[in-house]
N, C-alpha and C positions, 0 to 999 in steps of 0.2 A: 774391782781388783782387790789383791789379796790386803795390800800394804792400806788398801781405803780404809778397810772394816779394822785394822788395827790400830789407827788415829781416831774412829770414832768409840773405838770402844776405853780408849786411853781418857776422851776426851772429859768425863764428867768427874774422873778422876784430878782432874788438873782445872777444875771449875775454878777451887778453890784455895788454888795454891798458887804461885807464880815463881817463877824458879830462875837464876841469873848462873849460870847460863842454862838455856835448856839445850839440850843435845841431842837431835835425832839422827842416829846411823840407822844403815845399812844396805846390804848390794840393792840397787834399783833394776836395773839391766843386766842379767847373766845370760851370755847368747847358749841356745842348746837345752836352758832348763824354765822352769815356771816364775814371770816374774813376781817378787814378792818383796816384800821390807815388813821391817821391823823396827817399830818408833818407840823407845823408852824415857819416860820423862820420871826425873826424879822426886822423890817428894820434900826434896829438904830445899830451903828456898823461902821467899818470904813474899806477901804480897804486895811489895813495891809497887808503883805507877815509875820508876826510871826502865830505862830501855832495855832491855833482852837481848843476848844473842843469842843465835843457835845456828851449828853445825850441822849441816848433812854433807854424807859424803856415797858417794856414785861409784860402785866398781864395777867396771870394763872385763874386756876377755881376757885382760892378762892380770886380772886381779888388782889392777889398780884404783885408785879412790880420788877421787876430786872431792874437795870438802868447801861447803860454802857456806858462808856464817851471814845470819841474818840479823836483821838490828830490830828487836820487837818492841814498837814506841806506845806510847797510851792511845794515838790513836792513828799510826803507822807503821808500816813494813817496809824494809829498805835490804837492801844486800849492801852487807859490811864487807867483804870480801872474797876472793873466791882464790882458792889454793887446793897445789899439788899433793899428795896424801907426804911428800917430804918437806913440806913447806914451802915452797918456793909459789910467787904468786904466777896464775897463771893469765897472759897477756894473748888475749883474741877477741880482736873490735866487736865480732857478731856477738859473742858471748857478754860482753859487757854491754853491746848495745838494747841484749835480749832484757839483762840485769835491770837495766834502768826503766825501762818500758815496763816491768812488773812491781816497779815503786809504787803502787796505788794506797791512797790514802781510804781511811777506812771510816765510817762513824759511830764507830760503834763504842760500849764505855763499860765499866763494872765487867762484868764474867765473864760478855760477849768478845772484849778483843783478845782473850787467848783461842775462842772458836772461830772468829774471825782469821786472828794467824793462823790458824792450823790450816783453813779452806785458802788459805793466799800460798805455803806452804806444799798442800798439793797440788796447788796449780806450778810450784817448780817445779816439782820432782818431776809431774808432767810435760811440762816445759826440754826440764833439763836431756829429758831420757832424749828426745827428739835431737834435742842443740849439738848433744855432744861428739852426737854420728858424724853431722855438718861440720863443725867447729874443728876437729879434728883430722877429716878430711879421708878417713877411714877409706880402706878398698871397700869394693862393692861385695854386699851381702848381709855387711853390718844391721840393717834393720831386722827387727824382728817384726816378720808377716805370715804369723801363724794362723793368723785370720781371714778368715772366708774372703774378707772384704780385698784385702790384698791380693788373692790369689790370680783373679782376673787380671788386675795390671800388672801382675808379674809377666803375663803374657804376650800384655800388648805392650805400647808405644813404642812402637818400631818406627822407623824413620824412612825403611824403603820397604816397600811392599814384601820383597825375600831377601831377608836380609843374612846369606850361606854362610858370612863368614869368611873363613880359609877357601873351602870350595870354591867360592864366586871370584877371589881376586884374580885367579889367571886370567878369566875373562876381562875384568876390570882392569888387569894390568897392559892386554892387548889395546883395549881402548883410549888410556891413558898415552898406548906408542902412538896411535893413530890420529889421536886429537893433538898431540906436541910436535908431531913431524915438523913443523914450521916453526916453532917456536923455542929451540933451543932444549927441549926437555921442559921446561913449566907449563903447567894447565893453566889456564887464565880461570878468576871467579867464576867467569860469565859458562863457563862449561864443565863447571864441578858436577852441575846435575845431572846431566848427558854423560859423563863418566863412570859418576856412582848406580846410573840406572836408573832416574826416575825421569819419568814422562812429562813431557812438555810443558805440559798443566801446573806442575811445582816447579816451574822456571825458579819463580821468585822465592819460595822455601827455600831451595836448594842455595841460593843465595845468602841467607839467612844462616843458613846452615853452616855452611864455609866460614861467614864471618864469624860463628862462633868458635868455631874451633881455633879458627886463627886464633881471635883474642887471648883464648885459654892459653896457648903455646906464645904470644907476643910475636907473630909472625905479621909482614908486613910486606906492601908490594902485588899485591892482589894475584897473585900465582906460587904455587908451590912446586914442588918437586917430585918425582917417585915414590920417596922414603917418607916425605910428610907426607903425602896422599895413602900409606900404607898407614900410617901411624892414624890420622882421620879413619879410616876403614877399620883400623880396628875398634875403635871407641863408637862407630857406628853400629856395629855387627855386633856389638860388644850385648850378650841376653841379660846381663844383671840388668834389674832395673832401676837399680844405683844412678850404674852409669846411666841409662839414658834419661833418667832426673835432672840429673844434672849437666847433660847435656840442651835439652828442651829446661830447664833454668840460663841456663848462658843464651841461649836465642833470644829467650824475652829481658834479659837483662845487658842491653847491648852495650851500658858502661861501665859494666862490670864493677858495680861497687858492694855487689852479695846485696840489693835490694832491688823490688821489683815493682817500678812506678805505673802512677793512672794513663800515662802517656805510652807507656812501653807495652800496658796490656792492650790499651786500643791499639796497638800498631800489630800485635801479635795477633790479636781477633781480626785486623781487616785483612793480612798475610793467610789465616788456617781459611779465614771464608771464602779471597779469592783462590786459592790452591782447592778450593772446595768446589766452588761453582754457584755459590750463595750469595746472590746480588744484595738479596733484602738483609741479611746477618752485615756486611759492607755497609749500607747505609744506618745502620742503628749502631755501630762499631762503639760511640760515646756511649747509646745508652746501656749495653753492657758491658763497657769496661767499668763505669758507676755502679756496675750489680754486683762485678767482682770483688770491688775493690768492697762496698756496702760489707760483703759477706766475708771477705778475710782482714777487713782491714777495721776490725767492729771500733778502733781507739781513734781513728782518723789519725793516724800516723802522716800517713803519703807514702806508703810503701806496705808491702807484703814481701815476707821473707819464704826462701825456702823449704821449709817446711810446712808451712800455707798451702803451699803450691804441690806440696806428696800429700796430704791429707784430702785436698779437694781430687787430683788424680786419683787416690785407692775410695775413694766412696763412691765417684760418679758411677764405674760400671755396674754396680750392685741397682743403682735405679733399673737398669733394660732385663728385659729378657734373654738370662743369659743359657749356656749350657744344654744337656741332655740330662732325662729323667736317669737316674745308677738301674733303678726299678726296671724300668723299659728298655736297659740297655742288657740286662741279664735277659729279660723277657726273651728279645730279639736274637742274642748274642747265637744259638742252634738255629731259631730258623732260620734267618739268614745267611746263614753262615755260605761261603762258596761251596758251588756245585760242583766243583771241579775234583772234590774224593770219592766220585760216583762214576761208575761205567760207563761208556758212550750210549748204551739201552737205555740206562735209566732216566739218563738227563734228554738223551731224545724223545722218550716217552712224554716224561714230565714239561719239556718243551711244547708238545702238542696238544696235552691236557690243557694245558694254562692256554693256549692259542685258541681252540676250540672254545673255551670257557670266558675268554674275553671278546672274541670274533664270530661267535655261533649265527647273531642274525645276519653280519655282513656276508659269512662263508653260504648258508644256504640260500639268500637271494642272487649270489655271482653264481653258488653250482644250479640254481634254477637256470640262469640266463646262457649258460653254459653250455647245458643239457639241453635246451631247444634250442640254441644256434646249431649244435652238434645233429640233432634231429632231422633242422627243416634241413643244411646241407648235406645228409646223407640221404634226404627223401628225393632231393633234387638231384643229388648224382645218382642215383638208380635209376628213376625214373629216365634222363637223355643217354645213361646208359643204354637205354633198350630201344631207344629210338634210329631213325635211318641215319639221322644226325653223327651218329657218332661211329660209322664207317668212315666217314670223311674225315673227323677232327679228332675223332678217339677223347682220349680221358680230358682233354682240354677243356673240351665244350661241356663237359661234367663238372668240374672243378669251374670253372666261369658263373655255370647256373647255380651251383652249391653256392660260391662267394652272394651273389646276386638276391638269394633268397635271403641270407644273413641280412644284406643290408637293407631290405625292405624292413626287417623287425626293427633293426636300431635304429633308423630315419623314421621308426615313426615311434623306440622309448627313449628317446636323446632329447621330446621334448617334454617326458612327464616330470622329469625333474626339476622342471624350470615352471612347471604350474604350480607357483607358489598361492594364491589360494586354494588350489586343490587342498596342496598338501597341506597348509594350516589348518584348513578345516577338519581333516583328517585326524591331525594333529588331536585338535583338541574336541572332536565328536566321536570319536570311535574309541576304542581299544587296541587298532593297529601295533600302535606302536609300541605293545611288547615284543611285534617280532617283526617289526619294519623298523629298520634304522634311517627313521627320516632327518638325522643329524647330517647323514650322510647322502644326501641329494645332487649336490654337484659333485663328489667323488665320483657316485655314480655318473653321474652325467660325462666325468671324462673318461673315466673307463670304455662306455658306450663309445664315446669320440675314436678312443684306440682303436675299440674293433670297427667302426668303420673304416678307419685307417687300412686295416688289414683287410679287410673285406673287398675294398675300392684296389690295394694293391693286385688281392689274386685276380680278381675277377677283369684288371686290363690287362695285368701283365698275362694272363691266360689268353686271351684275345688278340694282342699288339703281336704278342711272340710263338704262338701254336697255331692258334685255328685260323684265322686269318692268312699266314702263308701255307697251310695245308690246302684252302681252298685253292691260292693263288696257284699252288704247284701238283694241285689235284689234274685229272686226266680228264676228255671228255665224259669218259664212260664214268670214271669216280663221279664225278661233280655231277653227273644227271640228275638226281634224286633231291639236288639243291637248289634245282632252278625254279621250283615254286616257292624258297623262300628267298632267296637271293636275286633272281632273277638271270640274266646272260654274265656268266664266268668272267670275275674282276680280272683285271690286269693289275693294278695297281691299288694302294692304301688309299686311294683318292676316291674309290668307289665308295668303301664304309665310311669316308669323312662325310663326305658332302649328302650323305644322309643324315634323318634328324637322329638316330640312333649312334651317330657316329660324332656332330659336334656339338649334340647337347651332354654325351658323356665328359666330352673333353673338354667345356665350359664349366663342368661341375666340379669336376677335378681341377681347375685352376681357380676355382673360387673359394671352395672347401681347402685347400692348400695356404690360401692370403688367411683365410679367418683364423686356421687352426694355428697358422704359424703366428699370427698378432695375438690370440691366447696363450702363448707361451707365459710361464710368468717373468722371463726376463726382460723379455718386448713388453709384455702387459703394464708392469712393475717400475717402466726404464732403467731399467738396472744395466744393460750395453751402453758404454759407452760409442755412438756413431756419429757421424760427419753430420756438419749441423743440417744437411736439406733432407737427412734423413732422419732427421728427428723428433719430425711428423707421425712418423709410424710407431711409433711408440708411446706408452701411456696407456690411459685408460679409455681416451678418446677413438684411439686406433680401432682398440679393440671392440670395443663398445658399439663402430657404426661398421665395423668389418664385420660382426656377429650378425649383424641384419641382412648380410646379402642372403642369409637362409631363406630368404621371399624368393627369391630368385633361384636359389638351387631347389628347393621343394616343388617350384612349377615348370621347371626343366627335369626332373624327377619322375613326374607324372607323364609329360611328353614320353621320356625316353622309356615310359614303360609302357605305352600305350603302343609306339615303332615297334615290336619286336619283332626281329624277322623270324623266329621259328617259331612263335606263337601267334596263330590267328583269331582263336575264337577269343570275345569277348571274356567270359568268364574265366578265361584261363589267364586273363593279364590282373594280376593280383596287387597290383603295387598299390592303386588308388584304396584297396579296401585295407591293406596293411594302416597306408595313411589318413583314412578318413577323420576317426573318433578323434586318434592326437590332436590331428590340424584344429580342428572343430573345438576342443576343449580348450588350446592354445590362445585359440584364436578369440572364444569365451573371455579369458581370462583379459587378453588385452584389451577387449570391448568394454570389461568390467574395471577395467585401471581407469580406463579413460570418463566414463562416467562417471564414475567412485568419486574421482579428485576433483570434477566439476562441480559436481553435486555436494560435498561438504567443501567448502573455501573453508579458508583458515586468517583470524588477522592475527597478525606478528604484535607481542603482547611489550615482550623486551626481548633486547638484544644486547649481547656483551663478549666485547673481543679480550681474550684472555689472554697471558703470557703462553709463550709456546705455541703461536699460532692455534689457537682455538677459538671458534667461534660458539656460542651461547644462542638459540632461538626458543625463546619461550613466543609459543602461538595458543591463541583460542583452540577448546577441546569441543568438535563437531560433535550432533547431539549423535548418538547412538553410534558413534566410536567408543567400541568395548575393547580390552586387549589387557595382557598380562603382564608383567615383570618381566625384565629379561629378551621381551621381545625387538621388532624394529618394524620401520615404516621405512617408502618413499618418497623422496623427496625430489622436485621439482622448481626449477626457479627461470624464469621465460626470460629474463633480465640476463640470462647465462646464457640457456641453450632451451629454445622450446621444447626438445623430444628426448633429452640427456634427463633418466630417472636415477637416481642414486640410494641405497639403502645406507639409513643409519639406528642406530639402539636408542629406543625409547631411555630418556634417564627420568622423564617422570613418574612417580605411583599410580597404579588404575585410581588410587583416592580424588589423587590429585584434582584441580580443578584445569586444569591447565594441559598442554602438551609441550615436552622441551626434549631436545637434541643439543647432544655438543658435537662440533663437527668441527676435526682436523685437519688444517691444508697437508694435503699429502699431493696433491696431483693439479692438472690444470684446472678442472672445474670447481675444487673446493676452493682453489686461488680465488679463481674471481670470485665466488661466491663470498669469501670473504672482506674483498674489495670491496664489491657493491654494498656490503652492509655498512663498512667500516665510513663513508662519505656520511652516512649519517648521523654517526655515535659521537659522541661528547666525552673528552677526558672524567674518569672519575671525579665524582664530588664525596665531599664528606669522609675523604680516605674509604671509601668502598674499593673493595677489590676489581679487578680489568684495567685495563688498560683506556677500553670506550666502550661507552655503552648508553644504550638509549631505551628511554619510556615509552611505553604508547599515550597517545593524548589525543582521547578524538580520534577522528578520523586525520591520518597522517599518511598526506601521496606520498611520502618521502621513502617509505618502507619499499622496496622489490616485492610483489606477488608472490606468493608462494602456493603451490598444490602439494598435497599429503596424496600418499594411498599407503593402505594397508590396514588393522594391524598385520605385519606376519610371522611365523613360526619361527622359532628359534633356539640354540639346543637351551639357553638359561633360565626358558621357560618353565620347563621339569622341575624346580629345583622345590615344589611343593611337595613332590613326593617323599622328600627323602624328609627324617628327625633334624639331622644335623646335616649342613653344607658347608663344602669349605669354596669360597668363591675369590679366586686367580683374574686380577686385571693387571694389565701390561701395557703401561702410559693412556693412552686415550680409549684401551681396550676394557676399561675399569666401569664405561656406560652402564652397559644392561647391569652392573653388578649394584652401581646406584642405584637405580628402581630395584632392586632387588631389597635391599639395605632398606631403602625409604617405604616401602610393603611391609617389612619385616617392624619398622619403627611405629607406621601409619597402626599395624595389626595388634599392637602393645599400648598403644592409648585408646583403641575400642576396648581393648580390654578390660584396661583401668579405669574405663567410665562404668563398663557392665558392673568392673569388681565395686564401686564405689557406690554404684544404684544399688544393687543387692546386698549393702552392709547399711545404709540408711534405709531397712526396708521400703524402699519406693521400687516401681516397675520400670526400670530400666529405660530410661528416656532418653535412645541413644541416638546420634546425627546420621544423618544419612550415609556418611562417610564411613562411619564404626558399622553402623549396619551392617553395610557390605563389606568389610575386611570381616565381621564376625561371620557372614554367612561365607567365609571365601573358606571357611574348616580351615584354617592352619595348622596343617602339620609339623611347619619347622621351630623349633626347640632351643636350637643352637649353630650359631653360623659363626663361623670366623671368615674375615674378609681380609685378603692381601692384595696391596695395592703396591706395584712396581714400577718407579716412576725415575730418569734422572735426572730433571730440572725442578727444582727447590718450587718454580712459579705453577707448576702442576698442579701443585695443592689448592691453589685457588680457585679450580673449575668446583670441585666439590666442599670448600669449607663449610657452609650451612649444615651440609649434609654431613659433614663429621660432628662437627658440635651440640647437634641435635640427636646423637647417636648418646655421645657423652653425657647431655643434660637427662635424657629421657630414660636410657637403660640403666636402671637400677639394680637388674636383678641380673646382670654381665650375661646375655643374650647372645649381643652383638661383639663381637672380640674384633676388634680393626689394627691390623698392623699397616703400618706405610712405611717402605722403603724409599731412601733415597741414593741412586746408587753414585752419582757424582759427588759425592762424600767419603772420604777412605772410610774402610774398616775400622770398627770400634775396637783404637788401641792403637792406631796410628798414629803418629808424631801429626802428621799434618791433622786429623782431626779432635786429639785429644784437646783444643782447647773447647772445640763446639761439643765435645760431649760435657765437659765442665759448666759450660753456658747454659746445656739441655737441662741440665738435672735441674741447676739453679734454678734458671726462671721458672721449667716447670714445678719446680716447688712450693716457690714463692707466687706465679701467677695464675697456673696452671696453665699455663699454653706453650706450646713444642716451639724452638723458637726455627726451628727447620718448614714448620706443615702451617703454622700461624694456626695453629688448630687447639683443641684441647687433647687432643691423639698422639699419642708422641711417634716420634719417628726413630726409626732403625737407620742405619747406614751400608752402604754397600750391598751386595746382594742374598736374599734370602738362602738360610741355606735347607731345602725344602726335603731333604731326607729328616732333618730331627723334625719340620713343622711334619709332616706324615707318621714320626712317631709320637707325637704330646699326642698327635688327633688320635690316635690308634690307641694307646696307654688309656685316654682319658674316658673313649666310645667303645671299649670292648664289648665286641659279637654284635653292633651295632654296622648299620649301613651308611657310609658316606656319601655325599652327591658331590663331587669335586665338578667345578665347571671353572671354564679358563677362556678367557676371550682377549685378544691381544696377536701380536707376531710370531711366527713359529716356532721361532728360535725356543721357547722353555718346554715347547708338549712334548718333546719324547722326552724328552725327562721324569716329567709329572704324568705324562701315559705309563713310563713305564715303572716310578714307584709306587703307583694305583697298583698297577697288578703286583709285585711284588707283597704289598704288604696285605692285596686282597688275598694271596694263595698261601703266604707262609704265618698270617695271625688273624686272629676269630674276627677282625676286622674286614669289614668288603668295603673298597673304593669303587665307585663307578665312574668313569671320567668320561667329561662329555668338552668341546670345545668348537668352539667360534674362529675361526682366523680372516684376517682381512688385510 
C-alpha cells in the first residue's frame, strides 16, 4: 500500500532522531478514491529514551478525523488516547478493547524501537481502517472491496437460497396469513423457516436465524408479528454484504457481547454441518472450532471479533474454482448466441445438420431395419395378394402376412443385442464400431420390442377382426377354394382356437404382454406406488424371471410357424430359419457364462461396507481374465439367488493384481447381498474407513461363494481413444470412471520408471505391471474427472484413490473435481462457515475437510456449461471423449452441450454414456 512505502522511506531518516511528539496524519480511508497516507516526521526533537507520543488521525466520508495518540516507550507502545478531530474523547468498548490488545511490548533497544514503532503503528492504521466501519456502526457499503478477493462474497452469503427481496414478500406475506390463522397474528420461532422459505433441512438454521434478529431488535416471547417479520425480511434480502456480516456475526454471537467465543463457534460449525448433511464435520465440531479460533485468535484472547470473521469470509472463496474465462466468454459470446434471429429454413436446416452429424450411425442402422421390414412386408402382401386366398379375405390376409414376416426378423434381432460376448468381442477385435453404435445395444433392443409390439398388434387384429369373420360369413361357393387349408367351413372362433395356430398365438401374446409390461421402467425401477401383494411384481426380480418366459414363447414360435394353414410345403415355412443362427448364438453365449464362471472361481480377498449403503468386494483375479477400464462383469451369489446374474463396473486397473466392485443396494438382490456379507464384517479398526469390513485369512467358510463372468463391453471403455477425456460419475455411477483414473495413474508411474531407467543410462528394468500399461500406447494426455455425490460418506468408497491421484500427479494430468451437493452453494449463509473450515484446514493439512481427501470439494451442483467451456478454451480444435455413467437425470444436458459446443467451436465433444 501507498502509505507502507512512505513510512519506510521516512524511516532511516528518523533512525537518528527521536522527536516528542512525533505526529503522523493523514486520510487513511477515503470511500470512492485510492487509499493512501502520508506520515511526516519532523526532525527537530532530541534523542530521549522518555516516552513519545504520536497522533494519527483517520478521515471518514464526511471528512472527519479520529486522531489517536500513541505513548512510544523505550521498550513499549501503548495507546494514550483516542479522540474526535474536535477533541472530545471518543467512548466505544470495541474500540478500546481493540486499543488495548495492540499494547504489545517490544525488545527491541537503540535505533530499532522507533522501527519497531513505526511497524506496531501500521499495524493500527491497519487495524483501525477495519474498526472504524464496525465501531461506528456505518450503513452498509462502507467497506472498501475493490479487490478481486471481495468480489465473490459480495455475491454470496445469502441466507435463503433466492433471496427477491420486495418481489418475494407477497408470497411470504400469504404464508405468514396461513401459518398464524390460529395464533392471533404471531408466527411462533419454530416456523420462521417454513415462512421465510427454507427447506426442512435448515430447520434449525432457521432457528438460529430468528434468535438473531430478535436479539438485534431486543424482542422477546419467541413469536413476532407481520411488521417485525417484514422488517427480518428486509435485513434478510438485504444484497449488501455489510448487512449480512453482520447478521451471520449475531448468529454466532448469541450474547451478544460484539465477541465471538471457542464455544459459540463450535456450536455454529455443528448447526452449518447439520443444516449440511455432514455427519463427519459434527463429530470433529471441537477440533475445528480449535483451528479457528488457532487461526484468528493468533494472541489466545478467547474471542475473535468481527472483523476476523469478514477477513476469513472475503479470502476463503478465492481458494475454489471460481467464475468463467472473460477470454472464452467473448470466444463463445456469437457462436452461441440464440438461433432465434434466424428464419425458420435456416434453423431447420441447421437442426438437421447437427442431427445427422451427431446420430449418423444410429439414423443408418434404424433406416437399414426400416428398409427391410418395409421390404419383407411388401414382398408378403404381393405375393397373397395373388393368391386364391385373398378372394375370400381380400387385403387382411395381406397385411396379417406382411405383419408376420416383420416379426420373424425381430424374434430373431431382439436377441443380438443381448449377446453380450458377441458384442465385446466385436468391440474390441474389429473396427465396427466406427459405424456400429454398440453403446447402443439395448436401445436397440427395445425399439425391436416396439416393433414387435406393432407387428403382433396388425397381424391379430388383421385376423380377430377381418379374415376370420370373412371366412365365417363367406358363401359355400366363396369358401370352396379354402377347404384344403381350413378344412369344413368354421361356425365359430372356437374352430381357429382349439388349433395349435390358434392358442399358441394367444399364449404368446399373453406372455409377451407380462414380460414387456414388467420391463417398463416404472415396474422395473419400483417406482408405482401398488398395494402390498402386488408388490411382487415389481423390481428387478419381476422383471428379470418374467424376461425368461422368452423359452417358452420362442418354442410356441416355432410351433405356430410350422401350423400354418395356407402354407404347406416345408420350405415355404420360414420362421425356424429366420430363428436358427440367433437361437444358436444366444444360446452359445449362455452355455459359455455358465462354464466361464465355473471354470474361473474367484475367493473374496476383502470386503467392506461403506456409508451409503455400499458394499466393497475385492476378489482373487482368475488367470487369463483380461479386460479394460471402464468395463463390467457378472456377478453371481448362490447365497442370494442361484440363476439371479447382475452386472457391475470393474473399479479395479487391468494392473491391478486384484478384481474389485462397489455395489449399491438399490433393489432386492443387492439388499441381501449386502446382508449376507455384512454377518461377517467387523467394525473398523485403526480409524479405517467403512463401517465393516473384513480380511481374507486362509481359507475362510465365512465368505458367500461368489461366480464372475465376463469381461464385457462398455461405452467407458473408448476413452483411449481420445487426447483428453472429461469423465461424469453420478453417486455410485463414478465406478468404471475409477478404473479409468487408476489406468491413467498405474500408466504415469510405468512411465516414470521408463523416464528414470533412461536418465541412469540402464535398460529399463520395468515390472510387469509398467510393461503392460507402456505397451497399452496411451493416448490419454489429459482427463478431468467430476464426481457428483450428496452424501459427505461417498467419499469414502474411493479415498485411496483420490490421494493417490494427489501424491502421484505431478505434472496435473488428472484434474478431480468432487461435488457435494447436500452442501448450499458457495456463499450461502448456511454453508459459509464450511467454506471457511475448507480453505483453512486445507491449507494448513491439506486435506478437504468435506471428501477426508486431499481433493477438495465443491458444493452444490456443477454447473457444467462453464466446465464445457474451460474444457473447450483450454483444448481448442482438439477432440473430447466425454463419458457419463450414473442416473439420467444429467444426460440431456451434457448430451446436449457436447453438441452445442461440438458445432458452434473448433472444439468436438463426443459423448458416450452408461445408465443403470
Amino acid at each position: 500500500m501507498q502509505q507502507m512505502g512512505n513510512i519506510d522511506n521516512v524511516l532511516p531518516e528518523s533512525t537518528s532522531r527521536r522527536s516528542d511528539p512525533e505526529v503522523y496524519s493523514g486520510p487513511l480511508n477515503k470511500r470512492g478514491t485510492r487509499k493512501s497516507a502520508r506520515f511526516n516526521i519532523p526532525d527537530d526533537g532530541s534523542n530521549s529514551s522518555s516516552s513519545a507520543g504520536g497522533s494519527m488521525r483517520l478521515k471518514n466520508n464526511e471528512d472527519e478525523y479520529v486522531e489517536i495518540t500513541l505513548d512510544v516507550g523505550g521498550d513499549s507502545v501503548a495507546v494514550h488516547s483516542v479522540k474526535t478531530a474536535g477533541g472530545a474523547d471518543v467512548e466505544d468498548p470495541e474500540l478500546t478493547l481493540l486499543a488495548k490488545g495492540l499494547e504489545k511490548r517490544t525488545t527491541s533497544i537503540g535505533a530499532a524501537v522507533v522501527r519497531n514503532a513505526s511497524s506496531r503503528i501500521r499495524q493500527v492504521s491497519e487495524e483501525l481502517k477495519k474498526l472504524t466501519s464496525f465501531s461506528r456502526r456505518v450503513p452498509a457499503g462502507r467497506y472498501d472491496r475493490s479487490k478481486s478477493a471481495a468480489t465473490h462474497a459480495l455475491i454470496g452469503l445469502k441466507f435463503i437460497s433466492k433471496a427477491d427481496g420486495a418481489a418475494a414478500w407477497a408470497a411470504l406475506e400469504k404464508r405468514f396469513d396461513d401459518l398464524t390463522a390460529g395464533t392471533t397474528g404471531l408466527l411462533p420461532r419454530a416456523l420462521f423457516g417454513e415462512c421465510i422459505g427454507m427447506n426442512k433441512d435448515s430447520k434449525e438454521f432457521a432457528v438460529e436465524l430468528f434468535d438473531a434478529l430478535s436479539r438485534r431488535r431486543n424482542i422477546s416471547g419467541g413469536a413476532i408479528n407481520k411488521a417485525q417479520l417484514k422488517e427480518f425480511w428486509d435485513q434478510i434480502a438485504d444484497q449488501s454484504f455489510d448487512s449480512r456480516l453482520q447478521t451471520f456475526f449475531d448468529m454466532v454471537d448469541k450474547d451478544a457481547d460484539g465477541r465471538i467465543s471457542e464455544e459459540e463457534v463450535r456450536e455454529i460449525i455443528s448447526l452449518s454441518a447439520s443444516a449440511n448433511k455432514l455427519s463427519n464435520i459434527q463429530k470433529q465440531a471441537d477440533e475445528y472450532a480449535a483451528l479457528i479460533m488457532e487461526e484468528l485468535d493468533p494472541d489466545n484472547l478467547g474471542y475473535i471479533m468481527i472483523e476476523s470473521l469478514e477477513t476469513l469470509l472475503l479470502q476463503a472463496p478465492t481458494q475454489t474454482v471460481r467464475g468463467e474465462s472473460k477470454n472464452l466468454s467473448v470466444m463463445l459470446s456469437q457462436k452461441l448466441r440464440n438461433a432465434n434471429d434466424r428464419n425458420i429454413i435456416q434453423r431447420g436446416y441447421d437442426g438437421f445438420k447437427y442431427f445427422l452429424q451427431d446420430n449418423w450411425q444410429r439414423v443408418w442402422v434404424i433406416a437399414l431395419w426400416i428398409g427391410v421390414m418395409a421390404g419383407l412386408f411388401t414382398w408378403k402382401y404381393i405375393q397373397y395378394k395373388n393368391r386364391a386366398a385373398f378372394d375370400v379375405m381380400g387385403h387382411c390376409v395381406c397385411v396379417a402376412k406382411g405383419a408376420a414376416e416383420t416379426l420373424k426378423l425381430n424374434m430373431a434381432l431382439i436377441l443380438l443385442p443381448v449377446c453380450r460376448n458377441t458384442i465385446t468381442w466385436l468391440r474390441n477385435k474389429t473396427k465396427l464400431g466406427v459405424v456400429v453404435p454398440y453403446d447402443d445395444n439395448l436401445n436397440f433392443h427395445k425399439v425391436i420390442a416396439v416393433g414387435i409390439t406393432i407387428g403382433v398388434g396388425l397381424h391379430a387384429i388383421s385376423h380377430l377382426t377381418c379374415d376370420f369373420p370373412r371366412l365365417l360369413s363367406a358363401t359355400e361357393e366363396e369358401y370352396e377354394p379354402m377347404v384344403q387349408y381350413f378344412g369344413d367351413q368354421p361356425d365359430s372362433y372356437w374352430h381357429f382356437v382349439k388349433e395349435a395356430e390358434g392358442y399358441t398365438g394367444i399364449i404368446m401374446v399373453v406372455l409377451m404382454a407380462i414380460a414387456f409390461t414388467l420391463a417398463t421402467p416404472w415396474l422395473r425401477r419400483g417406482r408405482l406406488n401398488l398395494p402390498k401383494p402386488l408388490k411382487k411384481l415389481t423390481g428387478f426380480n419381476a422383471f428379470w424371471y418374467s424376461h425368461h418366459l422368452f423359452i417358452i414363447v420362442y418354442t410356441l414360435l416355432i410351433v405356430h410357424g410350422i401350423k400354418l394353414y395356407l402354407t404347406k410345403e416345408w420350405y415355404k415355412k420360414t420362421t425356424w430359419m429366420y430363428l436358427a443362427v440367433p437361437i444358436l448364438l444366444y444360446a452359445g453365449e449362455r452355455l459359455t457364462r455358465a462354464l466361464r464362471s465355473s471354470v474361473k472361481p474367484v475367493k473374496i480377498l476383502k470386503v467392506a461396507v461403506y456409508p451409503g449403503n455400499v458394499l466393497a468386494l475385492q476378489m482373487s483375479k482368475p488367470h487369463g481374465f483380461k479386460y479394460k477400464s471402464g468395463q463390467c462383469m457378472f456377478v453371481n451369489c448362490k447365497a442370494v439367488s442361484p440363476f439371479e446374474w447382475h452386472p457391475f463396473s470393474i473399479t479395479s486397473a487391468p494392473g491391478d493384481d486384484y478384481l474389485s466392485v462397489h455395489i449399491r443396494t438399490l433393489g432386492d438382490w443387492t439388499r441381501q447381498l449386502k446382508t449376507v456379507f455384512s454377518r461377517v464384517c467387523q467394525p473398523p479398526a485403526n480409524g479405517k474407513s467403512g463401517l465393516l469390513r473384513a480380511d481374507y485369512q486362509g481359507e475362510n467358510p465365512n465368505f458367500p461363494k461368489v461366480l464372475i463372468d465376463g469381461p464385457y463391453g462398455a461405452p467407458a471403455q473408448d476413452y483411449k481413444k481420445y487426447d483428453v477425456v472429461l469423465l461424469v460419475g453420478l453417486g455410485i455411477g463414478a465406478t468404471p470412471m475409477i478404473s479409468i483414473v487408476k489406468d491413467i495413474v498405474n500408466n504415469m508411474k510405468a512411465k516414470q520408471e521408463e523416464d528414470e531407467a533412461l536418465e541412469s543410462g540402464n535398460q529399463p528394468a520395468l515390472s510387469p505391471q509398467a510393461k503392460k500399461n507402456v505397451s497399452n500406447n496411451f493416448k490419454t494426455t489429459r482427463a478431468y474427472f467430476y464426481w457428483v455425490t450428496r452424501e459427505q460418506g461417498s467419499f469414502d468408497w474411493f479415498k485411496g484413490v483420490m490421494n493417490e491421484v494427489a501424491e502421484t500427479d505431478h505434472d496435473g494430468v488428472i484434474e478431480m473435481h468432487n461435488y457435494c451437493t447436500s452442501v448450499y452453494e458457495e456463499g450461502d449463509a448456511r454453508s459459509a462457515l464450511i467454506t471457511m473450515l475448507q480453505s483453512l484446514n486445507h491449507a494448513k493439512n491439506g486435506v478437504d475437510v468435506v471428501s477426508g481427501t486431499r481433493v477438495k470439494s465443491h458444493f452444490a451442483k456443477p454447473n457444467w456449461r462453464s466446465v464445457y467451456k474451460r474444457i473447450a478454451l483450454s483444448h481448442s480444435g482438439q477432440r473430447i471423449g466425454v463419458f457419463y455413467c450414473g442416473a439420467p437425470a444429467p444426460v440431456k444436458e451434457l448430451k446436449q452441450l457436447a453438441s452445442d459446443f461440438s458445432h458452434k467451436t473448433s472444439t468436438k465433444f463426443d459423448f458416450h454414456k452408461e445408465n443403470f
